[in-house]
mmCIF file of the N, C-alpha and C atoms, coordinates in Angstrom:
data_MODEL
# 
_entry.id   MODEL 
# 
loop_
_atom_site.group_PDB 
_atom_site.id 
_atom_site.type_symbol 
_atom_site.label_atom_id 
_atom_site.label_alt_id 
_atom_site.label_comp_id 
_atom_site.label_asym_id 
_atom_site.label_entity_id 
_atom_site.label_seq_id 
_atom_site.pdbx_PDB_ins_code 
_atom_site.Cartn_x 
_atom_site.Cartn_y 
_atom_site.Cartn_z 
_atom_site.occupancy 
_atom_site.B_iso_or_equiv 
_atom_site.pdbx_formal_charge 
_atom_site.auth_seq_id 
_atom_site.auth_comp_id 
_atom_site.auth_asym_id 
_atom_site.auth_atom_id 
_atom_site.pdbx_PDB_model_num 
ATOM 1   N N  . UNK A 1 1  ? 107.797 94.085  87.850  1.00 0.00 ? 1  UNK A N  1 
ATOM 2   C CA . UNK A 1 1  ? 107.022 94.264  89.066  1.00 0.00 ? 1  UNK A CA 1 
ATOM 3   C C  . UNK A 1 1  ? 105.775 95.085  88.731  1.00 0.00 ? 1  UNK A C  1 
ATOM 4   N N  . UNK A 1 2  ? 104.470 94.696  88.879  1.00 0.00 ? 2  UNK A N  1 
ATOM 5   C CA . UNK A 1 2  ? 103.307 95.042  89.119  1.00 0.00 ? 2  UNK A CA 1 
ATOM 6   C C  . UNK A 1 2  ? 103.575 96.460  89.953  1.00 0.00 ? 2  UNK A C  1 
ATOM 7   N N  . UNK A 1 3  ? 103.373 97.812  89.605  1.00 0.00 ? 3  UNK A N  1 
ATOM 8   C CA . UNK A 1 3  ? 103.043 99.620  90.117  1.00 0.00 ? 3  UNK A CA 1 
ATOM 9   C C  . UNK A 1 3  ? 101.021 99.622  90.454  1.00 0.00 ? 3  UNK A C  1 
ATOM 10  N N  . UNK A 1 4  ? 101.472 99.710  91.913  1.00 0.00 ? 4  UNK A N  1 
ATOM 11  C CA . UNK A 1 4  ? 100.402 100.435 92.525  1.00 0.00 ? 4  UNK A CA 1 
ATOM 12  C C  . UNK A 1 4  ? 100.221 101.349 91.453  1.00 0.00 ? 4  UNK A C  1 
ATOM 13  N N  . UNK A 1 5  ? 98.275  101.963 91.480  1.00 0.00 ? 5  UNK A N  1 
ATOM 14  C CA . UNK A 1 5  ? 97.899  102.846 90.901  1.00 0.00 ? 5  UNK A CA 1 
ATOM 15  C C  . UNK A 1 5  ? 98.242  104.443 92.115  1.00 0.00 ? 5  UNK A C  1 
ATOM 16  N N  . UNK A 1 6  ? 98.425  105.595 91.558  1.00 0.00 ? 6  UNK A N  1 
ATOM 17  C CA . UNK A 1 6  ? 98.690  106.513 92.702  1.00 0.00 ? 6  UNK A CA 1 
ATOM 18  C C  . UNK A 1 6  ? 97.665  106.361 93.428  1.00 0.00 ? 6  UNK A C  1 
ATOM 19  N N  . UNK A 1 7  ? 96.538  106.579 92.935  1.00 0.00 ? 7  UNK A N  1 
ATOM 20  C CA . UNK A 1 7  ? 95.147  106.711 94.036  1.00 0.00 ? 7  UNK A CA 1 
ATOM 21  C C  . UNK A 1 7  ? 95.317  105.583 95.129  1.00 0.00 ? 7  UNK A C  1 
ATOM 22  N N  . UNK A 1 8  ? 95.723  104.333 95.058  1.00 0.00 ? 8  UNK A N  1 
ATOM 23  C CA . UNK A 1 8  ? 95.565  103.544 95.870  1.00 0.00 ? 8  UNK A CA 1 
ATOM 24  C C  . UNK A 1 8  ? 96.865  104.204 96.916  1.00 0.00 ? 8  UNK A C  1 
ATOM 25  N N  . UNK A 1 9  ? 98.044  104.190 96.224  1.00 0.00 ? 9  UNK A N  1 
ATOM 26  C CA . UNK A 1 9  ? 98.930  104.523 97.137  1.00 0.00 ? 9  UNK A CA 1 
ATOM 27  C C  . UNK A 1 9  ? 98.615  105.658 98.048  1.00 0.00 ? 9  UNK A C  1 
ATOM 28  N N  . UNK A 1 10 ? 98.107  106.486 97.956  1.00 0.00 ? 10 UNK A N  1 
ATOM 29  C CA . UNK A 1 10 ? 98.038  107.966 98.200  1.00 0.00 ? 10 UNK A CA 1 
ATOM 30  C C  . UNK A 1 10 ? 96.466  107.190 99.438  1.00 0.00 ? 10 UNK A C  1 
ATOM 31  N N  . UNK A 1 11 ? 95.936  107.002 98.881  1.00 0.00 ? 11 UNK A N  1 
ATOM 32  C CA . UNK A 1 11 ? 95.102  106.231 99.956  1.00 0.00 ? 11 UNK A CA 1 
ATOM 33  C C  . UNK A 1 11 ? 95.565  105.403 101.619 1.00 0.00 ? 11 UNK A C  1 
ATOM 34  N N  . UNK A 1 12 ? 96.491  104.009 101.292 1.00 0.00 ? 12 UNK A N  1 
ATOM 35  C CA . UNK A 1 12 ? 97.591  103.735 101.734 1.00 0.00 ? 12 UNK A CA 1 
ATOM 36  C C  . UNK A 1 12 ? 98.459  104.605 102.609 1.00 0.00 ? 12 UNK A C  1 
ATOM 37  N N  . UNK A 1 13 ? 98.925  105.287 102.051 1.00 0.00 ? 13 UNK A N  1 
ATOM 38  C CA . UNK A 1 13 ? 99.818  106.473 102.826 1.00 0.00 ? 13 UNK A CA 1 
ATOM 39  C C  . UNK A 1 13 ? 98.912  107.267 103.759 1.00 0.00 ? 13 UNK A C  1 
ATOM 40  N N  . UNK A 1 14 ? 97.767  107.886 103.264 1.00 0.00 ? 14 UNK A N  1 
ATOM 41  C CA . UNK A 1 14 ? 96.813  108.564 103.983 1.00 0.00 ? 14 UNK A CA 1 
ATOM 42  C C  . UNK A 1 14 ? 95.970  107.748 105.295 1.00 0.00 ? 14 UNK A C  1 
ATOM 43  N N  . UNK A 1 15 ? 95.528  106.548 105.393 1.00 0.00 ? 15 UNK A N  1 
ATOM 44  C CA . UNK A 1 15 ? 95.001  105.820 106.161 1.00 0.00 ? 15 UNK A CA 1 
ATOM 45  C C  . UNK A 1 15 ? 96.170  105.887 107.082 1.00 0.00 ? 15 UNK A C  1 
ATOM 46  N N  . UNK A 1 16 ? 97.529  105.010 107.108 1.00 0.00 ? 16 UNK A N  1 
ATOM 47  C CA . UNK A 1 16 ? 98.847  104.639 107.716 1.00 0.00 ? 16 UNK A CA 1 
ATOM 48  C C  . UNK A 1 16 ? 98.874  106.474 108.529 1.00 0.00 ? 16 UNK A C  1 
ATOM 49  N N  . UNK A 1 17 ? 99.278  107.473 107.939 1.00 0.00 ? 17 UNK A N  1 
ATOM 50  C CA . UNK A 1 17 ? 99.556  108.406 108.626 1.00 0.00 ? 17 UNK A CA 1 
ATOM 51  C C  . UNK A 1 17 ? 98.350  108.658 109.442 1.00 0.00 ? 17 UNK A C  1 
ATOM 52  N N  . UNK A 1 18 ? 97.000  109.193 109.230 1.00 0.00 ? 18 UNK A N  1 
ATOM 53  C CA . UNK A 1 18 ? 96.016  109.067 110.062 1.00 0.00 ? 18 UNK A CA 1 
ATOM 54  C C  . UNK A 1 18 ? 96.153  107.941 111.245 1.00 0.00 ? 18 UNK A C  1 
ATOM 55  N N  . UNK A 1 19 ? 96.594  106.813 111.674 1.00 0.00 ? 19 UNK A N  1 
ATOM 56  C CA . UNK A 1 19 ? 96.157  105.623 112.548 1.00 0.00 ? 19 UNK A CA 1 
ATOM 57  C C  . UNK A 1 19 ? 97.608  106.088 112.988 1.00 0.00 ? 19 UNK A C  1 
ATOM 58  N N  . UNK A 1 20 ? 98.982  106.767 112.831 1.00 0.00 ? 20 UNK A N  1 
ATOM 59  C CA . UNK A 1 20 ? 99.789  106.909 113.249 1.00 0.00 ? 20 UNK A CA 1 
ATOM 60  C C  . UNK A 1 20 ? 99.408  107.824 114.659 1.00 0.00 ? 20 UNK A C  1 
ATOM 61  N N  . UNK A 1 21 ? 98.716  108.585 114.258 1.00 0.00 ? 21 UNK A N  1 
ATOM 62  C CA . UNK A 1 21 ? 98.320  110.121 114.991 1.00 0.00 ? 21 UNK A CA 1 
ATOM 63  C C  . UNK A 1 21 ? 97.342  109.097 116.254 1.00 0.00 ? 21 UNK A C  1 
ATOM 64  N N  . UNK A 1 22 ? 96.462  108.402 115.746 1.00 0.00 ? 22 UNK A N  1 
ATOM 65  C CA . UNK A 1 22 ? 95.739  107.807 116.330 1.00 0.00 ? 22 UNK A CA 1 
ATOM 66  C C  . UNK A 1 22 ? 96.325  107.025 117.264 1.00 0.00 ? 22 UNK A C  1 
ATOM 67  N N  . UNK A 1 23 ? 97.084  105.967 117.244 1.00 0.00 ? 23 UNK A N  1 
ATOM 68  C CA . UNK A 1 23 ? 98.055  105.475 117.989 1.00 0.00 ? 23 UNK A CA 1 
ATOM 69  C C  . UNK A 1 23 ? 99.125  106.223 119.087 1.00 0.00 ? 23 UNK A C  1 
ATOM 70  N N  . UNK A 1 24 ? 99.204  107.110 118.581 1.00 0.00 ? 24 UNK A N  1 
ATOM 71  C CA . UNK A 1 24 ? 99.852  108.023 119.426 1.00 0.00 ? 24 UNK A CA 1 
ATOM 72  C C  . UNK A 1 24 ? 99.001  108.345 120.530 1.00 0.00 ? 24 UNK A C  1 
ATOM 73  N N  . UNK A 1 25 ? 97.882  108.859 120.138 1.00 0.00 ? 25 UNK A N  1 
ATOM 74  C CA . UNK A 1 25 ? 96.438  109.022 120.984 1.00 0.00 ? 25 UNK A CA 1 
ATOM 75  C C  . UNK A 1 25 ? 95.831  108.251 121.868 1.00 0.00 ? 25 UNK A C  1 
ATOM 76  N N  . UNK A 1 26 ? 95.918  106.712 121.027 1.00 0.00 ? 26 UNK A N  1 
ATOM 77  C CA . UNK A 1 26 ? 94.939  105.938 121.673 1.00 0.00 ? 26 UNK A CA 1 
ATOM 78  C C  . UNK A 1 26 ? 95.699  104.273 121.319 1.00 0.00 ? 26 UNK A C  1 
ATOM 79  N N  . UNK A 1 27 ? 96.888  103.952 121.568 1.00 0.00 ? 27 UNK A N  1 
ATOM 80  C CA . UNK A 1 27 ? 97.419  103.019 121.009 1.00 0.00 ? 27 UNK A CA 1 
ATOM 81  C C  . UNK A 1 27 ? 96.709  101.427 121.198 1.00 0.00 ? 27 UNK A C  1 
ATOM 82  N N  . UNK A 1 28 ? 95.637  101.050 121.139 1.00 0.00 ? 28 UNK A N  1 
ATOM 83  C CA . UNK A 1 28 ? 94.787  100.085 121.090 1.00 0.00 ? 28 UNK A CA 1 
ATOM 84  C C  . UNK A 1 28 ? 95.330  99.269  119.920 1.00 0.00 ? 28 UNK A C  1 
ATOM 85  N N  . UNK A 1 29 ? 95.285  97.714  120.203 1.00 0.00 ? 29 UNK A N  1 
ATOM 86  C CA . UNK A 1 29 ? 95.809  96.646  119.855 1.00 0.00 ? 29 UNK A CA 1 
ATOM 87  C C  . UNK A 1 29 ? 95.382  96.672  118.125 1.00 0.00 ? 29 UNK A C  1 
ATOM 88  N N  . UNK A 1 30 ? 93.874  96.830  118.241 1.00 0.00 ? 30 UNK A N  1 
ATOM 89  C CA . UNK A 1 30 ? 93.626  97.116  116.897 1.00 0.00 ? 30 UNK A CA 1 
ATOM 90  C C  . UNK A 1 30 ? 94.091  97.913  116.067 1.00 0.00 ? 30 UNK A C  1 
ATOM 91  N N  . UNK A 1 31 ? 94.139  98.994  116.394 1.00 0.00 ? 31 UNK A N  1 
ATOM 92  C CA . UNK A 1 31 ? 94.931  100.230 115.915 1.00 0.00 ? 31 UNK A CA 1 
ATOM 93  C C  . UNK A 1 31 ? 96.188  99.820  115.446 1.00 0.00 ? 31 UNK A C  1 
ATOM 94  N N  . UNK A 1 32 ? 97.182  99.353  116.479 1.00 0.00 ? 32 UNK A N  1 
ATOM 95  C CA . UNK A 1 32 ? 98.508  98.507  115.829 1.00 0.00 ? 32 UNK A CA 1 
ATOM 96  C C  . UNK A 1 32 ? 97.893  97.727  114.669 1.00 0.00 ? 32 UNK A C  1 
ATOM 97  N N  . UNK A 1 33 ? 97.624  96.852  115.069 1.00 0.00 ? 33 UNK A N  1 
ATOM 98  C CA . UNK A 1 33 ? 97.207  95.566  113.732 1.00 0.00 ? 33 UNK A CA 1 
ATOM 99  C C  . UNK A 1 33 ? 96.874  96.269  112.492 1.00 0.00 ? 33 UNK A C  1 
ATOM 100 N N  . UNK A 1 34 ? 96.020  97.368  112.613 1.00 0.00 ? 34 UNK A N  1 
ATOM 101 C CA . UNK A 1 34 ? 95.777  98.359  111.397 1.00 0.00 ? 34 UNK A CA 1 
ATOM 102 C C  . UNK A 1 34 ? 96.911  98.836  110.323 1.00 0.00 ? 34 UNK A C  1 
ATOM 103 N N  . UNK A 1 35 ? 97.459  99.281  111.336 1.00 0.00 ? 35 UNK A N  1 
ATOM 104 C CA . UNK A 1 35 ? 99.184  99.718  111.142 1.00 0.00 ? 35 UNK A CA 1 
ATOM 105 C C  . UNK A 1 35 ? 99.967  98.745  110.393 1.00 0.00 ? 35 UNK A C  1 
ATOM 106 N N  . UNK A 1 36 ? 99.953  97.773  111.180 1.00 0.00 ? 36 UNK A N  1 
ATOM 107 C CA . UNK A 1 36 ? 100.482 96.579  110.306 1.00 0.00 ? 36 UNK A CA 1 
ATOM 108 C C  . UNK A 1 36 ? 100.035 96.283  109.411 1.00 0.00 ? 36 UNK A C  1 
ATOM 109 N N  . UNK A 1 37 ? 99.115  96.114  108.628 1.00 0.00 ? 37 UNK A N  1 
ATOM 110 C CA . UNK A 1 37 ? 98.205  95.679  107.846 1.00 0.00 ? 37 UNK A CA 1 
ATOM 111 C C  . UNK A 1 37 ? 98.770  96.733  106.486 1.00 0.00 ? 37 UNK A C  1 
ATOM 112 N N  . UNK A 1 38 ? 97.946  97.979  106.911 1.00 0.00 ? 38 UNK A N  1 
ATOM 113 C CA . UNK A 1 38 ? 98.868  99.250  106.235 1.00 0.00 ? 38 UNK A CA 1 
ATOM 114 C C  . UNK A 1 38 ? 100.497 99.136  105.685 1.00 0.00 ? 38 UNK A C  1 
ATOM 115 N N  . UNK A 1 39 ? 100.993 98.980  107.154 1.00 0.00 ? 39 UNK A N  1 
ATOM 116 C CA . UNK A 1 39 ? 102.609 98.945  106.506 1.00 0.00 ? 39 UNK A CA 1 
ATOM 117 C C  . UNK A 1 39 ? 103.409 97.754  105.265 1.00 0.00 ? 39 UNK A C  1 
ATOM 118 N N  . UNK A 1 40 ? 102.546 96.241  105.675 1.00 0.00 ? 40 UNK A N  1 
ATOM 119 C CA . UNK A 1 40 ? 102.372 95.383  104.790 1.00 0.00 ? 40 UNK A CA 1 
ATOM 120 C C  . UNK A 1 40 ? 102.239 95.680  103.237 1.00 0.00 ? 40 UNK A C  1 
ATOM 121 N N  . UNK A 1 41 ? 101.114 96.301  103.521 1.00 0.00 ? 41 UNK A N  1 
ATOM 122 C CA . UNK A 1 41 ? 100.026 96.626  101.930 1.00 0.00 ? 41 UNK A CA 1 
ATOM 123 C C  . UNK A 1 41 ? 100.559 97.508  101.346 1.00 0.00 ? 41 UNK A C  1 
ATOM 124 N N  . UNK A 1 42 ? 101.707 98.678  101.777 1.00 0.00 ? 42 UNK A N  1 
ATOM 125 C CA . UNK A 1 42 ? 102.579 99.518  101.540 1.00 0.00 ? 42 UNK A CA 1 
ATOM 126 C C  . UNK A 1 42 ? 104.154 98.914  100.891 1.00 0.00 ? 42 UNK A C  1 
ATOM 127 N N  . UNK A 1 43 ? 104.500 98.239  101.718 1.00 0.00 ? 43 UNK A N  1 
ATOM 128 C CA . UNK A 1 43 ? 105.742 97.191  101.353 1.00 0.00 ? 43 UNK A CA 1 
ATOM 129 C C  . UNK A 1 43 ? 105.852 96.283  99.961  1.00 0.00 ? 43 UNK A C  1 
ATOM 130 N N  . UNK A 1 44 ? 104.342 95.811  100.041 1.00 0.00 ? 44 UNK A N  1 
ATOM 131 C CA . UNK A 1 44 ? 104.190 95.067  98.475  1.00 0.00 ? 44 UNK A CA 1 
ATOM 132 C C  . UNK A 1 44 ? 104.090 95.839  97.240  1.00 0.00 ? 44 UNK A C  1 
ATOM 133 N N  . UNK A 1 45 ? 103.183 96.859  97.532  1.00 0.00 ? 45 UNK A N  1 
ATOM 134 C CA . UNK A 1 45 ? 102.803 97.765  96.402  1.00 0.00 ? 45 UNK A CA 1 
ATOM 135 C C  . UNK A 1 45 ? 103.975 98.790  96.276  1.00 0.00 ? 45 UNK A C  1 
ATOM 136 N N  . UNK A 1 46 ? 105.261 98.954  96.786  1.00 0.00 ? 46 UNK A N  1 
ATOM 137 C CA . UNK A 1 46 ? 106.355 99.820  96.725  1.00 0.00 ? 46 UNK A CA 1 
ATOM 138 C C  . UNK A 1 46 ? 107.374 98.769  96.448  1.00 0.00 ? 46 UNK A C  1 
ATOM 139 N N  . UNK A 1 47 ? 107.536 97.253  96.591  1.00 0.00 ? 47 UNK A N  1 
ATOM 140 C CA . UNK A 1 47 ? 108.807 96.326  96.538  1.00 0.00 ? 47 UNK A CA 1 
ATOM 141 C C  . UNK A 1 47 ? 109.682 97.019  97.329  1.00 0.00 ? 47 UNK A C  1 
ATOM 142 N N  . UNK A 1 48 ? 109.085 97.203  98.761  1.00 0.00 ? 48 UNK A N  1 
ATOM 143 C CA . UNK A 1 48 ? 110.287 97.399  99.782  1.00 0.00 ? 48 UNK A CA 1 
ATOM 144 C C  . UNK A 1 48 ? 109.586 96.546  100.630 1.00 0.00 ? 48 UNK A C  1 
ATOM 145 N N  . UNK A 1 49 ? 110.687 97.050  102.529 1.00 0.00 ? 49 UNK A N  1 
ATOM 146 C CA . UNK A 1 49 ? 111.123 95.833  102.853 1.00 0.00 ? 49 UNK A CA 1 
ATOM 147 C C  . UNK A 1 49 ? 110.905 96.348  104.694 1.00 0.00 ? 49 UNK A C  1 
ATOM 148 N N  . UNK A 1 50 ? 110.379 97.585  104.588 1.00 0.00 ? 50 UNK A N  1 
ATOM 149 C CA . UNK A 1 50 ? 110.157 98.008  105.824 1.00 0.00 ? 50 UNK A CA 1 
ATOM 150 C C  . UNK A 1 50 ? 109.294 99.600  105.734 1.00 0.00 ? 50 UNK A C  1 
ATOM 151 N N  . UNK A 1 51 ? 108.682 99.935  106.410 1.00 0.00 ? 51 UNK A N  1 
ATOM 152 C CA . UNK A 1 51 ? 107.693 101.029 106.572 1.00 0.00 ? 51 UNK A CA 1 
ATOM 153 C C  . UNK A 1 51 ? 107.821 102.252 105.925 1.00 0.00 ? 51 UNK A C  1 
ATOM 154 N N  . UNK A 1 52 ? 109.180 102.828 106.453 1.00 0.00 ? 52 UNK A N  1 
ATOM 155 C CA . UNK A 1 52 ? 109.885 104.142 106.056 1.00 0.00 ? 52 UNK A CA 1 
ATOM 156 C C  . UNK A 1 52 ? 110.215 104.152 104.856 1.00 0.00 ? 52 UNK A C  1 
ATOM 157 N N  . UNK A 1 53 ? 110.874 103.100 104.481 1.00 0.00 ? 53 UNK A N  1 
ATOM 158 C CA . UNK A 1 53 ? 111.493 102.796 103.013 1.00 0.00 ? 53 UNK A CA 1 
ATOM 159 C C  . UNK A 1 53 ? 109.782 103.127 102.295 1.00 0.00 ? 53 UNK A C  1 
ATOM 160 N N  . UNK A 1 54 ? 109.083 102.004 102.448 1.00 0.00 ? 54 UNK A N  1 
ATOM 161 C CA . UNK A 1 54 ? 107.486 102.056 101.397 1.00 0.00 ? 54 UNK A CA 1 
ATOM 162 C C  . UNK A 1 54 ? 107.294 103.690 101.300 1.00 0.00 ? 54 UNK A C  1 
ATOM 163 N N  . UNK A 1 55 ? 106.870 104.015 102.627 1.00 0.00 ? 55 UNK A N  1 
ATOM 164 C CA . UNK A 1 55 ? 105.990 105.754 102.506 1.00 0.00 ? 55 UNK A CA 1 
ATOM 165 C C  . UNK A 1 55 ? 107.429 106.958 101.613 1.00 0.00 ? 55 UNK A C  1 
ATOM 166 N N  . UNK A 1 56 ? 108.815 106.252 101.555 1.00 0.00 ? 56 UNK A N  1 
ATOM 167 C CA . UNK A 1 56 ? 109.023 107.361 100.429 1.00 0.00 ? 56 UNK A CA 1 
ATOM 168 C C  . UNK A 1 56 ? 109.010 106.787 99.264  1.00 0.00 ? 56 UNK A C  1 
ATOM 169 N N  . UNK A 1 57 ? 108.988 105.890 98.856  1.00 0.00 ? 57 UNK A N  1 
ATOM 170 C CA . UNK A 1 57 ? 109.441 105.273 97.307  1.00 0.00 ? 57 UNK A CA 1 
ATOM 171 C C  . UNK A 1 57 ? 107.556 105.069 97.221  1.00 0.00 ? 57 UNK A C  1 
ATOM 172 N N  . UNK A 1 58 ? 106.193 105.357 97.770  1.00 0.00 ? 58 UNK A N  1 
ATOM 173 C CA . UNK A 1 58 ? 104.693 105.459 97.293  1.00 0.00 ? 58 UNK A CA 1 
ATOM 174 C C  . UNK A 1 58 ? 104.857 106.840 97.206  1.00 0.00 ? 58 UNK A C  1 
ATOM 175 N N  . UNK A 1 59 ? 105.393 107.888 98.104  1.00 0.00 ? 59 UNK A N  1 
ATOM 176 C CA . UNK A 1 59 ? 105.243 109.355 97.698  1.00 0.00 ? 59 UNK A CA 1 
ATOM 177 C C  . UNK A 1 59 ? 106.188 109.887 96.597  1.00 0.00 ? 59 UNK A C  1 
ATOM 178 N N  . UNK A 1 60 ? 107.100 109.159 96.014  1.00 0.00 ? 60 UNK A N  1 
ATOM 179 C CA . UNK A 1 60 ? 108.313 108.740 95.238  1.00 0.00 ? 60 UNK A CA 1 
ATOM 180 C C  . UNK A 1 60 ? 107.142 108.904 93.731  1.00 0.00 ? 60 UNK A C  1 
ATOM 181 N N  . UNK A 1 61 ? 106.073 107.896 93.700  1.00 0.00 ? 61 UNK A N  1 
ATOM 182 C CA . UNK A 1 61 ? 105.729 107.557 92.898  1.00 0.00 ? 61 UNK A CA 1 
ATOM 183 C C  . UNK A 1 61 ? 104.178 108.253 92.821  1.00 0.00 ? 61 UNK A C  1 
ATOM 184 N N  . UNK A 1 62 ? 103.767 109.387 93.497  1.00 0.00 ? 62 UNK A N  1 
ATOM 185 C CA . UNK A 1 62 ? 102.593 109.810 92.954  1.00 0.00 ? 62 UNK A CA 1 
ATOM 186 C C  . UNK A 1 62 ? 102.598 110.859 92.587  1.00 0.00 ? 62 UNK A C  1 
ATOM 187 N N  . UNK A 1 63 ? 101.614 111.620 91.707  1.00 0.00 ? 63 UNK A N  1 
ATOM 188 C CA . UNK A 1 63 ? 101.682 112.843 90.719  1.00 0.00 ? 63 UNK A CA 1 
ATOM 189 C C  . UNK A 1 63 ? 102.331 113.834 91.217  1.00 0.00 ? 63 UNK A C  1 
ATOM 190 N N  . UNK A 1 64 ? 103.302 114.651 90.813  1.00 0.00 ? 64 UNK A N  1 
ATOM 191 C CA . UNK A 1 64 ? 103.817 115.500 90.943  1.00 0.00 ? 64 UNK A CA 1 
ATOM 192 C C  . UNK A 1 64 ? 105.169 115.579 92.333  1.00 0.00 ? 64 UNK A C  1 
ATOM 193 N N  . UNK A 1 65 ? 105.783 114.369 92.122  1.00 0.00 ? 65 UNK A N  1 
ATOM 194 C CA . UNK A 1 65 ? 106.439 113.825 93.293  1.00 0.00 ? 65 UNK A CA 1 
ATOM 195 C C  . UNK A 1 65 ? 107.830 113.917 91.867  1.00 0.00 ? 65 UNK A C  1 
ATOM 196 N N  . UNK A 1 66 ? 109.038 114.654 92.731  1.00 0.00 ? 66 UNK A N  1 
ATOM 197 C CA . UNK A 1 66 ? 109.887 115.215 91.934  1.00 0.00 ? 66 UNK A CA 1 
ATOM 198 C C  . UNK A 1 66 ? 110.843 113.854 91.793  1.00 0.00 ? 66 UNK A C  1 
ATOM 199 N N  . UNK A 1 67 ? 110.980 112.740 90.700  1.00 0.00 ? 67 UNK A N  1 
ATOM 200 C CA . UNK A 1 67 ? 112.193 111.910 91.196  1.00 0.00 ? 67 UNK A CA 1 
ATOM 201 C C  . UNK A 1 67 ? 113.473 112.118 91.138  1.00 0.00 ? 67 UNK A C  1 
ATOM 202 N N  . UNK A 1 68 ? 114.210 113.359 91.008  1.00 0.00 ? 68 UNK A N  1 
ATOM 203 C CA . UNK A 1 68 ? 115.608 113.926 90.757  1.00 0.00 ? 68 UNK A CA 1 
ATOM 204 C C  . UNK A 1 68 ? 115.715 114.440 92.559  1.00 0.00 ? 68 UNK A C  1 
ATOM 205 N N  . UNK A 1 69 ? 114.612 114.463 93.258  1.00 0.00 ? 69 UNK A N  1 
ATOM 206 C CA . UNK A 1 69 ? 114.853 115.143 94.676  1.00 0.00 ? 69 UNK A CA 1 
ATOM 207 C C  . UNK A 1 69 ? 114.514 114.139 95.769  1.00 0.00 ? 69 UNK A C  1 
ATOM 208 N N  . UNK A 1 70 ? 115.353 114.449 96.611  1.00 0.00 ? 70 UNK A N  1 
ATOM 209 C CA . UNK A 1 70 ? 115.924 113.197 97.822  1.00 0.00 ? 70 UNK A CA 1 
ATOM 210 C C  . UNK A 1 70 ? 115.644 114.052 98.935  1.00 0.00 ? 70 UNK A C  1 
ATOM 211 N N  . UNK A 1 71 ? 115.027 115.086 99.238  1.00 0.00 ? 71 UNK A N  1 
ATOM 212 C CA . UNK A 1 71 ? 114.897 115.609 100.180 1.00 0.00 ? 71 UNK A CA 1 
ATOM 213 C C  . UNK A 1 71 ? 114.314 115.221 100.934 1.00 0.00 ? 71 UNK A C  1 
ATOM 214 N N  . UNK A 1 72 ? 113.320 113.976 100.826 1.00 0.00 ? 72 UNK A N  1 
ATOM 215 C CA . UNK A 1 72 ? 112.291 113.152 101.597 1.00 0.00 ? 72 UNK A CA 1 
ATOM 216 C C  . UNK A 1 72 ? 113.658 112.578 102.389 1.00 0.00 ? 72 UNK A C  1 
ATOM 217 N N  . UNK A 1 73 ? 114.392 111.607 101.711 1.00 0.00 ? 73 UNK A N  1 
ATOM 218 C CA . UNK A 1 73 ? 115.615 111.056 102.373 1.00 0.00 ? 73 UNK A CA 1 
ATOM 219 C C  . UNK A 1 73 ? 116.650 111.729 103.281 1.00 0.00 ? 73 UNK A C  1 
ATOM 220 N N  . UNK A 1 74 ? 116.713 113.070 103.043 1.00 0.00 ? 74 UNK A N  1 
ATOM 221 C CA . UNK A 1 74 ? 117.796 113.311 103.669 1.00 0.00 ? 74 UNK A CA 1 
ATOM 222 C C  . UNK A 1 74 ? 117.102 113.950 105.036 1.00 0.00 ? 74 UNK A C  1 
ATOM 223 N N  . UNK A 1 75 ? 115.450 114.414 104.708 1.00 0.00 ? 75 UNK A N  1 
ATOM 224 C CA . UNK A 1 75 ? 115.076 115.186 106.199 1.00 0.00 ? 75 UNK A CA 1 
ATOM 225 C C  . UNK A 1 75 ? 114.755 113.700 107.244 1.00 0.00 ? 75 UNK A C  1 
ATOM 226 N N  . UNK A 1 76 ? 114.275 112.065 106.390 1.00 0.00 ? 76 UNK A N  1 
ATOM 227 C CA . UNK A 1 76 ? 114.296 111.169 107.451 1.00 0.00 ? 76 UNK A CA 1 
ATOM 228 C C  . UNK A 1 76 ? 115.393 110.913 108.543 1.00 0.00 ? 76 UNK A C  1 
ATOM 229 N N  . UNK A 1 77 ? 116.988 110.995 107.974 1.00 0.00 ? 77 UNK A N  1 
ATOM 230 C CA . UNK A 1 77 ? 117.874 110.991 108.687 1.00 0.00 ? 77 UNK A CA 1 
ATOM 231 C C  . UNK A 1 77 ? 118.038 111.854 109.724 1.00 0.00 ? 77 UNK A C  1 
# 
């Protein structure tokens, strides 16, 4: 499987959380579609299969992201 570069991911992740806040704010159709678009482009470049899963296995995978620690996982639950 083809690995996102971090910068892109970290990009990715950063846009998606920004339009999250935004949506919350101002939930306009576009704004969704954005989201989607994001969560998509997140899903491929991580080989997952839904939103939550992508944003930990891209923060999983950028500099200084501990992979022996699951604490991302256990505070989603």
């Amino acid at each position: 499987m083809l690995m996102a570069h971090p910068v892109v991911l970290r990009n990715l992740i950063e846009q998606y959380e920004a339009l999250e806040v935004l949506h919350g704010e101002n939930g306009t159709p576009e704004v969704r579609q954005r989201m989607d678009d994001l969560a998509y482009s997140l899903c491929v470049a991580t080989g997952t299969k839904d939103i939550d899963a992508a944003l930990v296995a891209a923060r999983h995978r950028l500099p200084g992201a501990r992979p022996l620690d699951d604490s991302v996982l256990a505070s989603a639950a």
